[in-house]
PAZATI-534982 format. One record per residue (C-alpha): residue number from 1; residue in one letter; x, y, z. Coordinates in Angstrom, 2 decimals. Layout:
REM PAZATI-534982
<atom resi="NUM" resn="A" px="X" py="Y" pz="Z"/>
...
***
This chain:
REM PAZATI-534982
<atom resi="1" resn="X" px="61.79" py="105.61" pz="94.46"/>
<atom resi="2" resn="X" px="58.85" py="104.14" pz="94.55"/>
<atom resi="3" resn="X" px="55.76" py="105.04" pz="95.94"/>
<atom resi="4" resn="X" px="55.10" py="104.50" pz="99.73"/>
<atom resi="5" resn="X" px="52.26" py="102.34" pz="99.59"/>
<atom resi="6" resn="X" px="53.89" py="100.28" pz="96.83"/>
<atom resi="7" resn="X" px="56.58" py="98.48" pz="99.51"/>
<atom resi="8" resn="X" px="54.33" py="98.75" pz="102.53"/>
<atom resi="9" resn="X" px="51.19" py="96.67" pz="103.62"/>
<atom resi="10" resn="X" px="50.97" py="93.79" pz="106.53"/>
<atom resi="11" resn="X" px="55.27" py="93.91" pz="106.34"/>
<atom resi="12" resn="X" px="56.71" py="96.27" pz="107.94"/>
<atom resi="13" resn="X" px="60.17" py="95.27" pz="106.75"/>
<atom resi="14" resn="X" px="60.76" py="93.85" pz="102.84"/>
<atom resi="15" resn="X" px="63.23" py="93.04" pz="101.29"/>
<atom resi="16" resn="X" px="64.03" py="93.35" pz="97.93"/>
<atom resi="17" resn="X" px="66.61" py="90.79" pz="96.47"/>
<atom resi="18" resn="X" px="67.57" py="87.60" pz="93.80"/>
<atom resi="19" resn="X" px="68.20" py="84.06" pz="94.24"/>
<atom resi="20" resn="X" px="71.70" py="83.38" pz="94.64"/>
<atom resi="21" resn="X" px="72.50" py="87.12" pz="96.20"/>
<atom resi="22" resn="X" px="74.99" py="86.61" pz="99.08"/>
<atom resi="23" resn="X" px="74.68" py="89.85" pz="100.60"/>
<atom resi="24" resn="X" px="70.70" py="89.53" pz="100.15"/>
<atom resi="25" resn="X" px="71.29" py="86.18" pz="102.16"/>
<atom resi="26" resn="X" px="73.63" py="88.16" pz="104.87"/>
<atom resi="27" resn="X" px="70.98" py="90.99" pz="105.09"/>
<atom resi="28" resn="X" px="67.94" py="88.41" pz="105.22"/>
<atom resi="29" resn="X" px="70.01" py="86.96" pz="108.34"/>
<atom resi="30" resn="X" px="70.12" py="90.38" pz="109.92"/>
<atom resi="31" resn="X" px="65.80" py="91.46" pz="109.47"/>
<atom resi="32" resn="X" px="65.09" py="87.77" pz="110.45"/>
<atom resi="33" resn="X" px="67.11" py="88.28" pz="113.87"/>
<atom resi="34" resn="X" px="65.33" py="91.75" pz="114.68"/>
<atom resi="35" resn="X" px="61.84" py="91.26" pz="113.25"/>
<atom resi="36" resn="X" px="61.97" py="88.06" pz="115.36"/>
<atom resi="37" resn="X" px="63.03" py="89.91" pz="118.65"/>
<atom resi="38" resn="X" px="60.92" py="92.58" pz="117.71"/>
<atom resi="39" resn="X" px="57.63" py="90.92" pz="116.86"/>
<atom resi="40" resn="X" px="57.33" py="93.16" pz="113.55"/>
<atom resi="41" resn="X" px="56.12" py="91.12" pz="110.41"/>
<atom resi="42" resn="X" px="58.93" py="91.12" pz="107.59"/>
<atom resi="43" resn="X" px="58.90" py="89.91" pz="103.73"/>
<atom resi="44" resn="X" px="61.14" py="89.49" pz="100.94"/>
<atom resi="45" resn="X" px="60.49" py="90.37" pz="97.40"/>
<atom resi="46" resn="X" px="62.14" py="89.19" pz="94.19"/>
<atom resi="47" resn="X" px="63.65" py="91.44" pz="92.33"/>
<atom resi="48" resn="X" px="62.78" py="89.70" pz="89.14"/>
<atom resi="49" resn="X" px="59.03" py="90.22" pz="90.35"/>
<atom resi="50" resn="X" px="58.84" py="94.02" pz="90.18"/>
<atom resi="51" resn="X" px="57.83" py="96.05" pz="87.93"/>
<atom resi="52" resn="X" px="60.74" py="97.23" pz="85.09"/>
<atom resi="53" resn="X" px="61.03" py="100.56" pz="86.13"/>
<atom resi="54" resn="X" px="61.42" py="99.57" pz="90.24"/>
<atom resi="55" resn="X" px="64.41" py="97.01" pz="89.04"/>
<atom resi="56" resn="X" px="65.89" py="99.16" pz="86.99"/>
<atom resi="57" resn="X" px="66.08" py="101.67" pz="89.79"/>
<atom resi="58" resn="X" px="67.27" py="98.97" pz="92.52"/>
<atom resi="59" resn="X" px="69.25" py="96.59" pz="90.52"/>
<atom resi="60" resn="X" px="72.93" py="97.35" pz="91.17"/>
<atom resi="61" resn="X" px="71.57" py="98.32" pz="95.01"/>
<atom resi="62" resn="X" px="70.32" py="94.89" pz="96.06"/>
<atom resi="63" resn="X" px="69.55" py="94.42" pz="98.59"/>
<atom resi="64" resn="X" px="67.26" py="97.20" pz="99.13"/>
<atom resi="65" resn="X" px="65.55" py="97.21" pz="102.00"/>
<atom resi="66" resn="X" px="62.22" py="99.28" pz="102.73"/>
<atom resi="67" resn="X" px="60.61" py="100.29" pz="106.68"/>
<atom resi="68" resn="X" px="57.01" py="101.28" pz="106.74"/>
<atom resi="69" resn="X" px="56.98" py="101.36" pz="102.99"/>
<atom resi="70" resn="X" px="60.14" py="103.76" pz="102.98"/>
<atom resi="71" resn="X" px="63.54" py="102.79" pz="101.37"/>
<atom resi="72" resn="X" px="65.76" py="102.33" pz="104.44"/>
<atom resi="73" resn="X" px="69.34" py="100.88" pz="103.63"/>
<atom resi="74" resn="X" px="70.77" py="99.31" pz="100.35"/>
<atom resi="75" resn="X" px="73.63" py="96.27" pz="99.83"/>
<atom resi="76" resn="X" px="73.99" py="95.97" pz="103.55"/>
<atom resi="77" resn="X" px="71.50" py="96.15" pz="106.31"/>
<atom resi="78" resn="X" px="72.54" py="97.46" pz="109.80"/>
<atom resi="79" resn="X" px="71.64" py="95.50" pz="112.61"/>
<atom resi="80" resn="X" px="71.69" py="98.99" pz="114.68"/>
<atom resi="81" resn="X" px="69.97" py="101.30" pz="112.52"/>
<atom resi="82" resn="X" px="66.75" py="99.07" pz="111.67"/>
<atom resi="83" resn="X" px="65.98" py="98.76" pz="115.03"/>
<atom resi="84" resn="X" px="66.12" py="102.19" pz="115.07"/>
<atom resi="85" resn="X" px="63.91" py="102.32" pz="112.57"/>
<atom resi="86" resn="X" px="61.48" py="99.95" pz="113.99"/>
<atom resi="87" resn="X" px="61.50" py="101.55" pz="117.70"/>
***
């Protein structure tokens, strides 16, 4: 995993994903609802913009989602547990 301060800074939510990813798109639709209600700044990252070793790691995981610059769900994102997270 990577480091911390590699999937952190002003986001507190990213998302890393690919073009044409339906469960990235499903997932997106989830962070976009909370971060919204929340007030908590999101991002999304393409996968194809990492370095090698990071999308070799998270490849057949996407998409992998990261809280505070920690790796918090992969393939599906629960609506419940990231604001959880977030709280």
């Amino acid at each position: 995993m990577p480091e911390t301060s590699e999937w952190s800074g002003k986001s507190r939510v990213v998302m890393l994903g690919k073009s044409g990813c339906h469960l990235c798109e499903d997932a997106w639709s989830v962070i976009e609802r909370v971060t919204d209600e929340l007030g908590v700044g999101r991002a999304e990252q393409d996968l194809a913009q990492v370095p090698e070793a990071d999308r070799e790691e998270y490849w057949d995981k996407i998409p992998v989602t990261f809280v505070d610059g920690r790796r918090h769900d992969f393939w599906r994102v629960s609506e419940e547990r990231l604001r959880s997270a977030l709280s």
